[in-house]
Each structure stands twice: as C-alpha cells, then as structure tokens.
N, C-alpha and C positions, 0 to 999 in steps of 0.2 A: 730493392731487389733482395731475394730469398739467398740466404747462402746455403751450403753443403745439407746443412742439417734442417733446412725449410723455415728458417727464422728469417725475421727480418730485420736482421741485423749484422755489422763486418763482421767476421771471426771474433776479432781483437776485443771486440765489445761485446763479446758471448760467451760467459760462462759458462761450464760445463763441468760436470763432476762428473769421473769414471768411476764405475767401480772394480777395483782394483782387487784380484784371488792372490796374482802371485803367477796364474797361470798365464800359457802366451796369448789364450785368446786376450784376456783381459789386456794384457800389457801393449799388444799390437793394437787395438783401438786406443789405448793412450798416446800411442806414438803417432797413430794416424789424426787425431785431433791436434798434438802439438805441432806437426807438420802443415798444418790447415791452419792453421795459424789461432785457432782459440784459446782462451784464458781456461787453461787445464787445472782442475786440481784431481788429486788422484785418492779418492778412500778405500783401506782394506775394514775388514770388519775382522774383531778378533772375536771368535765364536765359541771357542771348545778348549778348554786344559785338558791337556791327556799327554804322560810321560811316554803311553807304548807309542811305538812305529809302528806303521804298516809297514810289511815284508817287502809290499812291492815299490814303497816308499811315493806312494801317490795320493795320498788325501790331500784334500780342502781344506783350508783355515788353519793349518798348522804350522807351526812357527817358523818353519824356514819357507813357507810362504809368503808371511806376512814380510822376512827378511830380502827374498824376491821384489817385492813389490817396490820395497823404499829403493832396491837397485836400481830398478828400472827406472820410477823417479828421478830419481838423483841424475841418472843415465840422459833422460829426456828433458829432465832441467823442467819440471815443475813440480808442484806441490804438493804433498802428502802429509795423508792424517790416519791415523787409527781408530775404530771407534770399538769400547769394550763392551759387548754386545752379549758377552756369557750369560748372563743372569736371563737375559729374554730368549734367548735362544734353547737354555735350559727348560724353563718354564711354556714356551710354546710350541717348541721344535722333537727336543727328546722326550720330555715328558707326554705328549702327544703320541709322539712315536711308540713309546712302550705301553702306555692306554690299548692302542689297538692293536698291536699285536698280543698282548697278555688278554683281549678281548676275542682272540680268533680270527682278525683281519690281516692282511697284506700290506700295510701303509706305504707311503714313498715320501720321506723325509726331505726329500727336496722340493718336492711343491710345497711345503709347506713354510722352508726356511722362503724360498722365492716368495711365498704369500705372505710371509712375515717382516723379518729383521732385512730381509734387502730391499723387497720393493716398500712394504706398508714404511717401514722405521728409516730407511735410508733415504726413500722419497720423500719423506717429510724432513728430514735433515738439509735435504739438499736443497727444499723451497725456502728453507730460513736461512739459508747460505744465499736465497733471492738466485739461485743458479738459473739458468733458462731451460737447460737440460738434462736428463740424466744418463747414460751410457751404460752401455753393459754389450759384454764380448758373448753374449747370447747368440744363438746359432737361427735366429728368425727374421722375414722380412716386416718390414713392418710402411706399408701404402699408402696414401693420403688419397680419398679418394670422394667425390661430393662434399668435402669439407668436413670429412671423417675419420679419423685414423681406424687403420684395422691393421692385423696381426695375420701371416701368411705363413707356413709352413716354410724354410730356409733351403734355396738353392742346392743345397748338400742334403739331398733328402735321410741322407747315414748318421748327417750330425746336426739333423732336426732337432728343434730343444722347444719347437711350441707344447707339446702334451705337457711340459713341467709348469706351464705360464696359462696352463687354461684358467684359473683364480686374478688373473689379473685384470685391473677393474678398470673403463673409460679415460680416467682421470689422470692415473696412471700412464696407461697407451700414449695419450696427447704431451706427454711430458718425457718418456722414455724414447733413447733412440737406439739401434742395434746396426754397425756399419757391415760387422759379419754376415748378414740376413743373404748378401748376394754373390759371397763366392766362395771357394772350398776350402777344406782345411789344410792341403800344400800348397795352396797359396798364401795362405795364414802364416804359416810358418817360414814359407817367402820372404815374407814383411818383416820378420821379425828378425831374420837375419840381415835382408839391407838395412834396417834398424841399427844394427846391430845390440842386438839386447844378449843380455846371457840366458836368458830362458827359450832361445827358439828352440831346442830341442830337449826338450822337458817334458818329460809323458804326460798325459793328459788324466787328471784326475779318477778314479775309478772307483774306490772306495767310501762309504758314507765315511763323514769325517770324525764320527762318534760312533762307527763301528767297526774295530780295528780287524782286517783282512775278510773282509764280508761274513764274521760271526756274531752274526745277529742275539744267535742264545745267550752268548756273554754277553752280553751287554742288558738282557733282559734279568739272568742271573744275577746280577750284579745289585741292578734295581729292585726287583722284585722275586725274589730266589722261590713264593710259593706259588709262584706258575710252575714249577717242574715236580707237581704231584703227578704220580700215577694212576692211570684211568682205562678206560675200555676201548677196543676196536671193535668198531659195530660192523654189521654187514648192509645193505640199502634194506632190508627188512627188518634191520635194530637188534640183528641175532648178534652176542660177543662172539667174536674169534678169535680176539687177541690181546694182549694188555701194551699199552705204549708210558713211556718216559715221559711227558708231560706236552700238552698241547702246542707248548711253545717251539717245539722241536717241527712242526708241521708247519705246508701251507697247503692250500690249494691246489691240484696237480700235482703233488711231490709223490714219487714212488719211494722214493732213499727210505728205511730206515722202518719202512711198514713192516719186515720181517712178517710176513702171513703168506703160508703156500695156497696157492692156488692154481687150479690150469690158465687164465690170462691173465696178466698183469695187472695189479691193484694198484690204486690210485688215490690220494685222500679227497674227496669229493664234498664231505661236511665236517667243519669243527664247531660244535656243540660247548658252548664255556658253562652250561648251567650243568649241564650233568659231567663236564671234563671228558668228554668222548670224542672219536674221532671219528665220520663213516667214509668207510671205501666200497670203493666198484671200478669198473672197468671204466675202459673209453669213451663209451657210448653216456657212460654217467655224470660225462664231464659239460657234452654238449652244452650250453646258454643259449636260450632263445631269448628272452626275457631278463631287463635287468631294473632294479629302481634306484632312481639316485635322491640321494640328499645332497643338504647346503650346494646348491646348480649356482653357479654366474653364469650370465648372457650375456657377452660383447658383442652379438650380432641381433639383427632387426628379429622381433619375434614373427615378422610373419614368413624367414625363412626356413622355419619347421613348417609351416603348413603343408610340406613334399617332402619325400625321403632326402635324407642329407647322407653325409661317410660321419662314423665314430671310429676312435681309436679305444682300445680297452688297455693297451700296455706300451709303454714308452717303446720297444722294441716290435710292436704286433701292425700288421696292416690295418687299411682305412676299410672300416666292413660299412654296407647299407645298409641304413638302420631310420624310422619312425621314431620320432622321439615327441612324447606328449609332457608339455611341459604347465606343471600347474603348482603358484609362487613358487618356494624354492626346492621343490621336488619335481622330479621328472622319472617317465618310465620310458623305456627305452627297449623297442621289439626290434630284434636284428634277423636282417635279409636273408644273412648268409651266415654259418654256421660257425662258431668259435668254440674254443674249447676251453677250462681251466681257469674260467674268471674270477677273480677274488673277491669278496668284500673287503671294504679296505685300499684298493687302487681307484684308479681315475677312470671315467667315460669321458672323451675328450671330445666335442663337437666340430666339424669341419662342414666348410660348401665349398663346391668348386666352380670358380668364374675363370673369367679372359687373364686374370693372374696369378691364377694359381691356387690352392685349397687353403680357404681362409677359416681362421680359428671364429668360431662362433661363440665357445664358450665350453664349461663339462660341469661334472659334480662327481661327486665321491660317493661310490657303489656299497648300497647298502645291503641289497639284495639281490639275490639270482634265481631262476629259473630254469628247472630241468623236466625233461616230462616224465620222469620214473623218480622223480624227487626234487624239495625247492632248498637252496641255502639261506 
C-alpha cells in the first residue's frame, strides 16, 4: 500500500530530505512529514556571504535563515545539516546572473539557483543519502498520471512558483515532492502556528539574496564597474537623442531614467551591447508577436505542441495562446494574443490545459524578440 507521498512504503521506513530556506513555507512541509510519521532529515543550503541587510530584512539564504531552520529542527525533533554551496552558487548563479544582464538581458536568478544547487546538486545529495524523496515548500502541484509524473500550476494561482521550475528535468519530477501544490498560503501559515514554529509569521522572501533591496546596478557595479560607460539613446530609426549612464541602468519596458522629451512616453524597447546603445519608442514598440527561445526543456509529450498551447513570458504575466515550433533545443514561439515589454533574458514558460488543471510542459530562455516596426 502507497503512503502520503505515493511510495510503497510505511512513513517510518521513508526517507525524506526537506529542504529547508528558513522560510515557513519550507518549515511547514517539514513539520507536515514529521507528523506523517517519516524519517525527516532537514537541509539548508548556505549560498551567499554578504555582511549588508536588506531594509525590508527578507532575503534568502542568509544567516539568520539558516539559524531559522536549525530552530525548527530542533523544534520538530529531527535532523539537520548545512551544505556550503557558496563556491557553486557564485560560479553558476551570480556569475550568470551578471553575464546577462552586462549583456543587455533580463535574467531571473532564481531558475537558475532552482536549476542548479537545489535541484541538480541537492538531488544528487539526497540520492547518496539513498533518500526516497526530496521535498520542497514549492508552491506547485505535482500528479501521477498514466504512470507519469507531471508538474501543475499550484492551487493559489498568486503564489504559483511553476514558471521558476520550468528547467526542471523528468528525473528530477519522479523524485521531488511538493505538499504545498494544494492549498493556500493562510493556510500555510495555519500549520505553522498549530506547529507551533517561530517562523509562522515571518514575511515571505522578496529580494534576490545577492541583490541587496532589489538594486541590481550595485551589484553589477561591484563586479563589473565597465558596464556603466556612457553611450547613446537612439530613436527606432537609429537617430541619437540622447546620451544615457550606461546600459546596465536599463531594461526592457523601463521609462525611469530615459530623461528624453517627447510628446508620448518613451520606452526602452532595444539594448544594443556592441555599440552601448539604447533604442526607445513608444507602446506600440513594445508589442512581441514573435519570440525565439534557446536551451528549451520539455517535460511534456512532444506531440502536445502540435495545437496551440498557453505561455507564460514573466513569473507575474498571464497565460497568453501561443504556437510554439520546437526544433532540438530551440523553439520559436508565435503569440495569439498580444503582450508587451518582453525581454531577452526571462523565461517562455510552456503550459496545456486538461481535466487538472494547466500542466507545465516545459520553457527556455528568450533569446530573441519580434516587433513589426523593429526586431530585439
């Protein structure tokens, strides 16, 4: 007979490694497993040295998280370990991170930590640990379906966390479990006070945790201080109009800081890194019909692109209809319906909708865009 987590085996005799932020999502599935009676062990991962604080005092990975977590342990009467994970996280995570945005891109550092040091390096931990499962207070369903696992978009459509997990590979899926996937987050915090844990009410992370109060610049500053050369503001017909502080100060969509009069509002619409330029236009310039992705995973069947499916282009953006042609690990991707402000650098997230709800298919990372009065 299957227990809680679809094994075949008691609690008692089921291993499970959580992994452990410090935050209450995390903490509450560890308290929910040791109440289920399984053989809990609890890992944080120690990721990032950095003496600043964030103001609003909510980052990821930082030491009075990590001091969180042994709490809760201690609290729930199982096991805990640290794993010192800086050196990879530096070399995959941040240095990644500042690659593409000193390149002109958008990046989102947390697929990428997900794609790295938690799933790839901690799932492989947790197999040599011979664990059975792995845990995480992720915000997604995750189905057994034809003797399949697949990955669903989370009951709390607000604190939906699949577009972060679209890199995550089969292997993975059949090994990870997520108890979060089916109910919301005041209930979450429910749990964690009949728990009683000291962290139920503990704000919810918001900040990259190597980007102190979401100022991106510093931190690219820091690393690479000759991204803030000064260059040209073009018009969509390549005329200068204006000089800007250095590309890194830009994204895609951003008005802040164009300082150029105009009668409608300008918009950065291309950042150019071979000539250090910027170009703006209006709204209408922002339109994507058209996007191409690279390095694409597919957790879902390829013949369910053969019909329009829903993409996600931004962790916060609606599910738009979209044709996506997928060939090896590139795909182009024609949208239905009209979005604006797309970056190179973020995610096209794949979704299908069945009888349970909008299942992750898979994404890749946008290399390029399409406009019809200009391409990025």
């Amino acid at each position: 007979m299957k227990n809680s987590l679809g094994i075949n085996k008691r609690p008692k005799s089921t291993k499970v490694i959580v992994a452990m932020s410090g935050g209450v999502d995390s903490s509450v599935v560890a308290g929910l497993m040791k109440n289920q009676g399984y053989d809990v062990t609890g890992i944080t991962l120690k990721l990032y040295d950095d003496a600043k604080k964030s103001k609003s005092g909510r980052q990821c990975c930082a030491g009075q998280d990590i001091l969180d977590a042994k709490r809760v342990s201690e609290k729930l009467g199982i096991k805990h370990e640290i794993l010192y994970y800086q050196k990879k996280f530096k070399s995959e995570v941040i240095d990644s991170f500042i690659d593409s945005y000193a390149s002109g891109e958008t990046p989102i550092p947390c697929v990428q930590c997900n794609q790295t040091v938690k799933f790839r390096d901690l799932f492989q931990y947790a197999k040599a640990l011979k664990a059975d499962a792995l845990i995480t207070g992720h915000y997604v369903s995750r189905i057994q379906n034809a003797n399949k696992s697949n990955m669903y978009r989370a009951k709390d459509y607000n604190r939906d966390q699949s577009y972060f997990l679209f890199n995550t590979t089969q292997s993975q899926l059949d090994f990870l479990r997520f108890p979060l996937g089916e109910i919301e987050k005041n209930e979450t915090r429910a749990l964690a006070i009949k728990l009683g844990l000291n962290v139920a009410d503990k704000p919810d992370s918001q900040d990259i945790c190597f980007v102190p109060n979401g100022d991106y610049s510093s931190v690219i500053k820091r690393f690479r201080p000759q991204s803030f050369e000064k260059g040209d503001i073009l018009d969509i017909a390549g005329k200068k109009i204006g000089e800007h502080e250095g590309i890194i100060n830009f994204t895609i969509g951003q008005r802040r800081g164009i300082k150029v009069a105009n009668n409608e509002p300008l918009y950065v619409v291309k950042i150019n890194t071979k000539n250090n330029s910027i170009t703006v236009g209006t709204k209408k310039n922002l339109v994507i019909d058209k996007i191409d992705l690279r390095d694409v995973n597919i957790l879902g069947d390829h013949q369910e692109f053969n019909k329009p499916i829903k993409v996600k282009v931004r962790s916060t953006g609606k599910l738009i209809k979209a044709k996506v042609t997928i060939q090896n690990s590139k795909a182009q991707v024609s949208l239905m319906d009209e979005e604006t402000g797309i970056s190179p650098g973020q995610a096209c997230v794949f979704y299908n909708s069945d009888t349970f709800g909008d299942k992750l298919l898979g994404g890749g990372w946008i290399d390029k865009t399409y406009n019809k009065n200009l391409s990025t």
